[in-house]
C-alpha positions as CSV (number, residue, x, y, z in Angstrom):
1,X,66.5,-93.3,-79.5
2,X,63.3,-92.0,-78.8
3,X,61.8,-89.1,-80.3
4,X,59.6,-86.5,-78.6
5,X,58.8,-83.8,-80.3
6,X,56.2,-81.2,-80.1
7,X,53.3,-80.4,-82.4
8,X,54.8,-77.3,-84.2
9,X,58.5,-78.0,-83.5
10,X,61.3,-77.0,-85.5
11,X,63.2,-80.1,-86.6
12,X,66.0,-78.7,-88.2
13,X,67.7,-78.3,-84.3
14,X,71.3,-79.3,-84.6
15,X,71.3,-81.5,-81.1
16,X,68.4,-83.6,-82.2
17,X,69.3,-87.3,-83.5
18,X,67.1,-89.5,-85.1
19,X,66.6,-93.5,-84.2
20,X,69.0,-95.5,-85.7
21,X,66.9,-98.7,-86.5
22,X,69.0,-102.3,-87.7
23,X,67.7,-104.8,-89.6
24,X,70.5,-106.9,-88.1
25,X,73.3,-106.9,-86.2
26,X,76.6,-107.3,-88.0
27,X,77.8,-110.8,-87.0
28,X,80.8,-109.5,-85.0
29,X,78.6,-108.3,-82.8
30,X,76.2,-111.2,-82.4
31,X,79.6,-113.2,-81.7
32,X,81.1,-111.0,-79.4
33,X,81.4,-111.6,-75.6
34,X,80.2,-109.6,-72.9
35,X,81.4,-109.1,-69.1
36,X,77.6,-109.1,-68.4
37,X,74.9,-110.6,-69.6
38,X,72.8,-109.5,-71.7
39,X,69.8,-108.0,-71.0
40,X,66.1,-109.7,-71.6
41,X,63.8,-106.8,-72.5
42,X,60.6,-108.6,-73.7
43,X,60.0,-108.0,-77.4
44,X,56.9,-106.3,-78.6
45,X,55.2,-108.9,-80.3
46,X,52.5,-106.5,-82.0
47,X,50.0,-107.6,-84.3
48,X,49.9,-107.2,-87.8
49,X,46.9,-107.1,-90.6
50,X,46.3,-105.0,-93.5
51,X,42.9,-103.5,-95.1
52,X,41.9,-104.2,-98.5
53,X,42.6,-100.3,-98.8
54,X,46.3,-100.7,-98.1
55,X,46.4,-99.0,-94.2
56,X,48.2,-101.3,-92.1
57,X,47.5,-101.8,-88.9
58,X,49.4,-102.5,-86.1
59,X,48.4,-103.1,-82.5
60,X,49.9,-104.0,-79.1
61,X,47.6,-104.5,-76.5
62,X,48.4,-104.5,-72.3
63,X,50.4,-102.3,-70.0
64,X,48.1,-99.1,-70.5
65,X,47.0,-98.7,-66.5
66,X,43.4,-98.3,-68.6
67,X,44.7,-95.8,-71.6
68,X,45.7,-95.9,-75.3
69,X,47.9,-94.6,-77.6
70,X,46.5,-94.0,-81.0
71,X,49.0,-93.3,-83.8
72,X,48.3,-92.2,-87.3
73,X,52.0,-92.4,-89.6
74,X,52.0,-91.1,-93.1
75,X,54.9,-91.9,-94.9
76,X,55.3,-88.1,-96.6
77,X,57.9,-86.2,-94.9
78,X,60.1,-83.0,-96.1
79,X,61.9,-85.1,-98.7
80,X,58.5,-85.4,-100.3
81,X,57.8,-82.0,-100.8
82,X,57.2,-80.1,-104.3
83,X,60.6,-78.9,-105.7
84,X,59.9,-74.9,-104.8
85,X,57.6,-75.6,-102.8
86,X,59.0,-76.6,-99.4
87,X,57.1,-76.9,-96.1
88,X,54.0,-78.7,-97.5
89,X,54.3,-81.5,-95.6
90,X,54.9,-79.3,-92.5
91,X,51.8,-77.3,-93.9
92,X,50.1,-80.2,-93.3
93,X,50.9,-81.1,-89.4
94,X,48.7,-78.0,-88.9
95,X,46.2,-78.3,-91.9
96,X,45.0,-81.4,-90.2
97,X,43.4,-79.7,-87.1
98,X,41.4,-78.3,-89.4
99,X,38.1,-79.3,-89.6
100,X,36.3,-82.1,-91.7
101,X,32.9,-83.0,-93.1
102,X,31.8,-83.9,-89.3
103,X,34.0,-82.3,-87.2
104,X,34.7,-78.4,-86.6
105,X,38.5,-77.1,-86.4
106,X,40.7,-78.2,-83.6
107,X,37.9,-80.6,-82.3
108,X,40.8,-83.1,-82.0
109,X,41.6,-81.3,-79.1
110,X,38.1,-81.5,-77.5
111,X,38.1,-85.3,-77.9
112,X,41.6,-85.8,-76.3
113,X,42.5,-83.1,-74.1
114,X,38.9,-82.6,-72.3
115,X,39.2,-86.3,-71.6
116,X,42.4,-85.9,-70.0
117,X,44.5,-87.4,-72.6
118,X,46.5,-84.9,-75.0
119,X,47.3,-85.2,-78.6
120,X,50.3,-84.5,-80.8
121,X,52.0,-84.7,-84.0
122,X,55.6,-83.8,-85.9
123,X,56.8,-84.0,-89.6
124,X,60.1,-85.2,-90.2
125,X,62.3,-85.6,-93.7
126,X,60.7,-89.0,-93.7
127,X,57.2,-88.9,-92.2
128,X,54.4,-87.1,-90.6
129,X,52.8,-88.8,-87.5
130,X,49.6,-88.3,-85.3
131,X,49.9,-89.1,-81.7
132,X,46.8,-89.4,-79.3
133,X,47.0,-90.5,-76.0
134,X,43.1,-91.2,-73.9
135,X,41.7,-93.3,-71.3
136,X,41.0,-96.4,-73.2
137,X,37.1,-96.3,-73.3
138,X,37.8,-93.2,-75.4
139,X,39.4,-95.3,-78.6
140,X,36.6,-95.5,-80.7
141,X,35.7,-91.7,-81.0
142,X,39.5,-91.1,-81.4
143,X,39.5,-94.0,-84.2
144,X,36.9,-92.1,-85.8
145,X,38.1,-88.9,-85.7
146,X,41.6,-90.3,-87.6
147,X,39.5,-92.3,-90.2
148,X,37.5,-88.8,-90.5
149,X,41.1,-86.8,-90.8
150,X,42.2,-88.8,-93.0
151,X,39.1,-89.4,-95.4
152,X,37.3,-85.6,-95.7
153,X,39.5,-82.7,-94.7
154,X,38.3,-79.5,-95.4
155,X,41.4,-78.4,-97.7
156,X,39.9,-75.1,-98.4
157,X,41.2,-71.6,-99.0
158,X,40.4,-69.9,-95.4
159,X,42.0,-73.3,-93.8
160,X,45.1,-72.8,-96.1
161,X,45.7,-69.1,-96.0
162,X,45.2,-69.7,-92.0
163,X,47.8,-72.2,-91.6
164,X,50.2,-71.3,-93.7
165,X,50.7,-67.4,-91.9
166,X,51.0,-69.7,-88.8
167,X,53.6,-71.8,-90.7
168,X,55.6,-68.6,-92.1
169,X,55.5,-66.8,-88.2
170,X,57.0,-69.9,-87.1
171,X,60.2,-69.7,-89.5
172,X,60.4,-66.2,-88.3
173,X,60.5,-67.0,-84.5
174,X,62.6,-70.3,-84.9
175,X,64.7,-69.3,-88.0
176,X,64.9,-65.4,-87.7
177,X,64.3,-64.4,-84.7
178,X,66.7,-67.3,-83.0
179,X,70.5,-66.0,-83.0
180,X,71.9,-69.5,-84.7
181,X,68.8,-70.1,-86.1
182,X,70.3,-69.1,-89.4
183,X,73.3,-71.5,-89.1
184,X,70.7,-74.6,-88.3
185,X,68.6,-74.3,-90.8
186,X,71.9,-73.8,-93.5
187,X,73.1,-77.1,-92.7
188,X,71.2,-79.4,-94.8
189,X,71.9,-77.3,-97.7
190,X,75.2,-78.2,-97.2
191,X,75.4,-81.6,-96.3
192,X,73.1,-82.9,-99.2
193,X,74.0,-81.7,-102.6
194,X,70.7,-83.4,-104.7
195,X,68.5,-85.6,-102.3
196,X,65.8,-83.4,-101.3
197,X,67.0,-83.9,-97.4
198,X,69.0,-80.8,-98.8
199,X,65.9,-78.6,-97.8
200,X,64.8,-77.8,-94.0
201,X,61.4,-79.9,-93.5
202,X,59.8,-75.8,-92.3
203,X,59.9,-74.9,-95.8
204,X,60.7,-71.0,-96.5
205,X,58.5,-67.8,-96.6
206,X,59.3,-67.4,-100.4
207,X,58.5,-70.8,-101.2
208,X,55.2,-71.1,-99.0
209,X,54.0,-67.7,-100.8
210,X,53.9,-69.0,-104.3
211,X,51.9,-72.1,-103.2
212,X,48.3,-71.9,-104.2
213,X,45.0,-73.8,-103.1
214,X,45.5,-76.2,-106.3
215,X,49.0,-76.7,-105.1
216,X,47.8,-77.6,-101.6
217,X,45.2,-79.6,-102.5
218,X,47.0,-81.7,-105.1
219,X,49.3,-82.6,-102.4
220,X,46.9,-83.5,-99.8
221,X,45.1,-86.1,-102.7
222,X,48.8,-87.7,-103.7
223,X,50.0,-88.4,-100.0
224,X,47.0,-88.6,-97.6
225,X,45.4,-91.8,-98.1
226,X,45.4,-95.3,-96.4
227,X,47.7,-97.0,-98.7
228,X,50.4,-94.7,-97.6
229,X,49.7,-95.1,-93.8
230,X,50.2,-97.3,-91.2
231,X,47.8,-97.1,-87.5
232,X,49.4,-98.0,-84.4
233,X,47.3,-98.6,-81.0
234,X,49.0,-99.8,-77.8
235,X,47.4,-99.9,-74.5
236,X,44.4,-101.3,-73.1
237,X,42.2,-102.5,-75.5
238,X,40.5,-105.7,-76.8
239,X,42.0,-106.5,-80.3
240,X,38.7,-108.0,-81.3
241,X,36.8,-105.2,-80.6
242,X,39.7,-102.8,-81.9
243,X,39.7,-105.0,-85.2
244,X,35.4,-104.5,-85.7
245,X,36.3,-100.3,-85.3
246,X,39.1,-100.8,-87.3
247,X,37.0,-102.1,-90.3
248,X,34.1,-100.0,-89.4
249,X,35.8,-96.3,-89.3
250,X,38.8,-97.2,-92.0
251,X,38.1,-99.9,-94.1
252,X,35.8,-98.0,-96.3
253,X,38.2,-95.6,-97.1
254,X,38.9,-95.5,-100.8
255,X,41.8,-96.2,-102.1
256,X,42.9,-93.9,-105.0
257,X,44.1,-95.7,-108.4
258,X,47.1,-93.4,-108.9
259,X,50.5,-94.6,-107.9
260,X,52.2,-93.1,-104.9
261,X,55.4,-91.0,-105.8
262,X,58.1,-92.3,-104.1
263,X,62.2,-90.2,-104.0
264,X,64.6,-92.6,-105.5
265,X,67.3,-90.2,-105.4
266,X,71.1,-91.5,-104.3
267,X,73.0,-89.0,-102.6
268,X,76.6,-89.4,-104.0
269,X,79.3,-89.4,-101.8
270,X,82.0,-86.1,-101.9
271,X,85.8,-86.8,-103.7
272,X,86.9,-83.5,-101.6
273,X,86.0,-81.3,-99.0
274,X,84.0,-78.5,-100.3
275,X,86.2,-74.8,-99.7
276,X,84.5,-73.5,-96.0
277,X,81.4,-71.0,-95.8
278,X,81.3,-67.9,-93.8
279,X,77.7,-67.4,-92.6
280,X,76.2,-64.9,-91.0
281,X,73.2,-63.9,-88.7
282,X,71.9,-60.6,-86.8
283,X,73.0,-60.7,-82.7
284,X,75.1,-63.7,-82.7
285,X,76.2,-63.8,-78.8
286,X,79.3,-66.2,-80.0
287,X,81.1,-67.0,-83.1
288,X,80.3,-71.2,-83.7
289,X,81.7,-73.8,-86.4
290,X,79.9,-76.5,-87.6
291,X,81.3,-79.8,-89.4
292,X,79.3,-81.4,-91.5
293,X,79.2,-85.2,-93.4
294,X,77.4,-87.0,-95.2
295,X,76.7,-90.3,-92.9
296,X,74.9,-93.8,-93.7
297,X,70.6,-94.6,-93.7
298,X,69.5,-95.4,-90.6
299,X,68.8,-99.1,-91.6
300,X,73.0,-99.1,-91.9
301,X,74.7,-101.4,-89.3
302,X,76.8,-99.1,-87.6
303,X,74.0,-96.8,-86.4
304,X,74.1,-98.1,-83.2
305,X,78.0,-97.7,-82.9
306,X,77.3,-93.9,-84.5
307,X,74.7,-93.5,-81.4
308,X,77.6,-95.1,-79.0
309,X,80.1,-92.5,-80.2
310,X,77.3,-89.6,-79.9
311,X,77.2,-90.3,-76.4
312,X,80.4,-90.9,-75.2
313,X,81.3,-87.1,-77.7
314,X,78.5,-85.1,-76.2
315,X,76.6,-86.1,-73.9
316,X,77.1,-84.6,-70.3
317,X,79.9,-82.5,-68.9
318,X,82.1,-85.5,-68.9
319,X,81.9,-86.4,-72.4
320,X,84.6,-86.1,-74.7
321,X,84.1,-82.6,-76.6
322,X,83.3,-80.9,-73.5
323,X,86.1,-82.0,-71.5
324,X,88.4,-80.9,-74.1
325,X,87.4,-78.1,-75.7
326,X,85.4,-76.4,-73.0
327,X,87.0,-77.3,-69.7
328,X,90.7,-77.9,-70.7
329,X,91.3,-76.2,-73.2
330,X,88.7,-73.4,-72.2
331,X,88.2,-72.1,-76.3
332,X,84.6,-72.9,-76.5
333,X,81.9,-72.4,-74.0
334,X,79.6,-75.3,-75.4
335,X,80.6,-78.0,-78.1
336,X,78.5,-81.6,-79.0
337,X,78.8,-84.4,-82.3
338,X,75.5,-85.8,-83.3
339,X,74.3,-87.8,-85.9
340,X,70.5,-87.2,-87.7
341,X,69.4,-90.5,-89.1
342,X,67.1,-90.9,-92.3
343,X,65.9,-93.6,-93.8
344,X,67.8,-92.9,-97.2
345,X,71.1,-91.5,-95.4
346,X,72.1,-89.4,-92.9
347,X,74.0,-86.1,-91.6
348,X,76.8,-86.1,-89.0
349,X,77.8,-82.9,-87.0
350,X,80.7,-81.7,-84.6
351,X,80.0,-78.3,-83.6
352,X,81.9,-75.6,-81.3
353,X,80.5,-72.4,-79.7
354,X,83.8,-70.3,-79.2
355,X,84.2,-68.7,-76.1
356,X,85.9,-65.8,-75.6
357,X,87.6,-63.9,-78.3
358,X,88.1,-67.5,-80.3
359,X,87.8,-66.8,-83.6
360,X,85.6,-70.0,-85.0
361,X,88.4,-71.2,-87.5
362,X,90.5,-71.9,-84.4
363,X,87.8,-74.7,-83.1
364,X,88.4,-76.8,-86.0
365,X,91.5,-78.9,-85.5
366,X,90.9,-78.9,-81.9
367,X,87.5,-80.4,-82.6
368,X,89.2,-83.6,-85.3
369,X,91.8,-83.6,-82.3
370,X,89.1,-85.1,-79.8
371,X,87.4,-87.0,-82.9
372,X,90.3,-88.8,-83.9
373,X,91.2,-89.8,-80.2
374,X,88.1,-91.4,-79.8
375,X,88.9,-93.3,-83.3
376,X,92.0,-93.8,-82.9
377,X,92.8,-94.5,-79.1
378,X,91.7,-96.8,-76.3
379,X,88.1,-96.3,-75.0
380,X,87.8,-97.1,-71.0
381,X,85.2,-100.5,-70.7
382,X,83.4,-98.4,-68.0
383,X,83.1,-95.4,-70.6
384,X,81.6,-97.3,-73.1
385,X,79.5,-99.4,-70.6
386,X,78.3,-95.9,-69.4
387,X,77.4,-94.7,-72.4
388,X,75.8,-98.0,-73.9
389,X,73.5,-97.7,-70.8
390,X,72.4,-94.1,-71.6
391,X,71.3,-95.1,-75.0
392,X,70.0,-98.5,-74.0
393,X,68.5,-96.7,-70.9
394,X,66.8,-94.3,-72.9
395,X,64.6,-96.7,-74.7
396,X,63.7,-98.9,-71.6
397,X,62.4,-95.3,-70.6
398,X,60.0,-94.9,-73.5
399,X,58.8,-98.4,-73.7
400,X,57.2,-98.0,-70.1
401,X,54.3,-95.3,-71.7
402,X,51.7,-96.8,-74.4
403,X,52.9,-93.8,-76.4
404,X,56.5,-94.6,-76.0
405,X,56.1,-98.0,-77.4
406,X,53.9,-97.1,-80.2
407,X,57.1,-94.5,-81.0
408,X,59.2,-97.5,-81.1
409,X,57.2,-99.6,-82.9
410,X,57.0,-96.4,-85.7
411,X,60.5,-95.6,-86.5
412,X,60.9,-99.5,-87.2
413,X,58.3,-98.9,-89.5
414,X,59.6,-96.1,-91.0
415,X,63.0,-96.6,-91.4
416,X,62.6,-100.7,-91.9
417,X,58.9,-101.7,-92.5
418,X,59.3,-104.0,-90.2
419,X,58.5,-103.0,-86.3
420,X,60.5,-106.2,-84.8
421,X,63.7,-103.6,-86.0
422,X,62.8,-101.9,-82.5
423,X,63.6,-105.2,-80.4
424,X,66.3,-106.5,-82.5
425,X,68.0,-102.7,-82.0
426,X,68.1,-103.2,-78.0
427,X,69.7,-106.8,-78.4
428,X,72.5,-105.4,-80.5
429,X,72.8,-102.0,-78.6
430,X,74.1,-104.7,-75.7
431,X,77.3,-106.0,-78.1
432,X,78.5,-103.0,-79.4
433,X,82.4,-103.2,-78.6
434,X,84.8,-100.3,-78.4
435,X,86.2,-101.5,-81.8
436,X,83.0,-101.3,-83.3
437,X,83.0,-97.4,-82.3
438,X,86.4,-96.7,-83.9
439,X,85.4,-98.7,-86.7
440,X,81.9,-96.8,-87.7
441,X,84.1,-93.2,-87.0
442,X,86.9,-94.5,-89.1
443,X,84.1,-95.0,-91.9
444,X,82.0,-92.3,-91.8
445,X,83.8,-89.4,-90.4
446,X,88.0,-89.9,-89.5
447,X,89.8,-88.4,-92.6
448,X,86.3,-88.4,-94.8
449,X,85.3,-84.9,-97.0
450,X,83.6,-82.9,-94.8
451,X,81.5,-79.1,-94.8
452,X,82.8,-76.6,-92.4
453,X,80.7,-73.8,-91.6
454,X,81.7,-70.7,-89.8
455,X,78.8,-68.7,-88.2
456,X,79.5,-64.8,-87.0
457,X,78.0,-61.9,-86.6
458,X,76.7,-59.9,-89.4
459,X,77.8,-56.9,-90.4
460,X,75.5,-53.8,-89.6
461,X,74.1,-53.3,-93.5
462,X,73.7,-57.6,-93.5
463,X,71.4,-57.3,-90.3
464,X,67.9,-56.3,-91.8
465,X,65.3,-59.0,-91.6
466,X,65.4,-62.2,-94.3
């Protein structure tokens, strides 16, 4: 699926999935039959070098109507932060519009938005990326201005104590000030028991105010550097003349000697349920339950299957959940089933909103109920056509933008290292079968240890501010 997400957006949002990238298709799909044929989307056949520094490069040039998308990806994302020291890598989405040794703060913005392009940028559990977007005689200043970012930010105490008061007020308008944003930001401490996925990519207040300057800037020196970066540029350009910019603004970059720590931690699996959590949160409209698993990388084969089933669960008044717990049995006034892939593993959720005076214990067995079905029962070939379109529909959507396909071509990065992942994911989207579905839910979710959370209102002496 394609990701948009904004600048300083809050990641930890429970309806929000990640893409779900294949290195292949298992072979029972490759060898299963279709009604139609399949679909011929033409691959994105990108070119590929890498600097003597480390920073690859990759770039897809054509089909900008005369722009360019210009993508920086550093592979440090909320998994990589400090133990007690959360956020950093989110610290550092806003750090860099900071200024430089040549270019003042938020000058980023002068060079893309006064231009009529726009820029962006998000950190996730496994990355932090850069988006710019500019009419295409604009790429070399914006190549700069990344190779500038990237080589001489001003990491200083003003910059930092700035920032990070930005950072906090954000946790306090997404996390405190939200009714369930209490409950969303809980649930990755209890989905993940040791991989560091177990801690929301905002960070926390507490841990944000112990950081210090030397803290900061240590950071900044062991992730921001070429060797642990990739450059993407689709659009209209001349790859010759993007290649001579290339060397010139990047290439003398230095590469630092020290290795590049990297999390090698395996997530193990749960032998029970753990006992339920009450939760609680000041002005809660509505009473909700969350169920929580632990769910496979996003290089796993049955990804795509896990997307197919998100769909055909949540998606739309006439998906699955809805239908059943909102309009016919009429106990819950919203309910969805996602999945949040990550490149080591990932976190699947069923969640109910009770309506009424449903207490949220009672949306549990209603919520396996509909689960199961799906699992367990026959699923309609114009259902599942419906919703392989959707998902398939969804990426044809991005790829018509410079900026969608440089997404595409990022998460296969990401999640793969390898950005033909992107095309080889639309080609086996097409074969996933019913039985594949049941199969992936059977594995990963149908009678597997799960978290329930139950999220209420506090009571009155529970209510002052976090």
């Amino acid at each position: 699926m394609i990701h948009r997400p904004d600048r300083r957006r809050w990641l930890c949002h429970l309806a929000l999935s990640s893409a779900a990238l294949l290195t292949e298709a298992p072979a029972a799909w490759a060898a299963a039959s279709s009604a139609q044929p399949l679909l011929h989307v033409p691959p994105m056949a990108c070119l590929r070098r890498t600097l003597a520094n480390g920073l690859e490069v990759l770039a897809l040039p054509g089909g900008g109507s005369g722009s360019v998308s210009v993508q920086v990806w550093y592979r440090v994302g909320g998994k990589d932060d400090p133990e007690g020291r959360s956020g950093f890598a989110h610290l550092f989405e806003h750090l860099m519009f900071k200024g430089t040794r040549h270019m003042a703060p938020e000058q980023i913005d002068r060079l893309t938005e006064d231009v009529g392009g726009q820029n962006n940028a998000f950190t996730s559990e496994d990355n932090t990326t850069y988006q710019n977007l500019v009419p295409s005689h604009h790429l070399e200043r914006i190549l700069w201005a990344e190779a500038e970012r990237m080589a001489s930010l001003n990491v200083d105490e003003a910059n930092f104590l700035s920032e990070r008061a930005v950072v906090q007020e954000e946790y306090r308008q997404r996390v405190l000030a939200d009714p369930y944003g209490r409950l969303f930001n809980a649930m990755v401490g209890h989905t993940f028991d040791v991989h560091p996925y177990r801690r929301p990519v905002i960070g926390s207040i507490t841990d944000l105010d112990a950081a210090t300057l030397a803290d900061v800037q240590a950071f900044h020196a062991t992730y921001y550097r070429p060797d642990n970066a990739f450059l993407i540029v689709v659009g209209d350009f001349d790859p010759m003349q993007l290649d001579g910019w290339v060397n010139r603004y990047f290439g003398p970059i230095r590469r630092p000697s020290s290795p590049i720590p990297r999390v090698n931690v395996r997530e193990p699996a749960w032998t029970h349920s753990p006992a339920p959590v009450h939760l609680h949160g000041p002005n809660v409209p509505l009473p909700a339950t969350v169920l929580l698993w632990k769910g496979p990388p996003a290089s796993h084969p049955d990804g795509l299957a896990l997307q197919v089933a998100q769909v055909l669960l949540s998606s739309g008044e006439a998906s699955r959940l809805h239908e059943g717990l909102v309009q016919r049995r009429r106990i819950a006034q919203s309910a969805g089933w996602s999945c949040s892939f990550y490149t080591d593993a990932s976190s699947i959720t069923a969640y109910a909103i009770a309506a009424g005076s449903h207490r949220p214990e009672a949306l549990v067995a209603p919520l396996l109920d509909d689960i199961r079905r799906l699992a367990h029962g026959p699923i309609p070939a114009a259902e599942l056509d419906k919703a392989r379109t959707q998902v398939l529909t969804s990426a044809l959507v991005g790829r018509q933008t410079p900026e969608g396909r440089a997404d595409a071509l990022g998460w296969a990065m990401i999640h793969g290292g390898d950005p033909a992942q992107a095309d080889r994911e639309l080609m086996a989207l097409q074969t996933v079968r019913a039985e594949d579905v049941r199969q992936a839910l059977r594995r990963h979710v149908i009678d597997r240890p799960m978290a329930t959370l139950y999220y209420s209102q506090a009571p009155q002496a529970e209510e002052r501010p976090s």
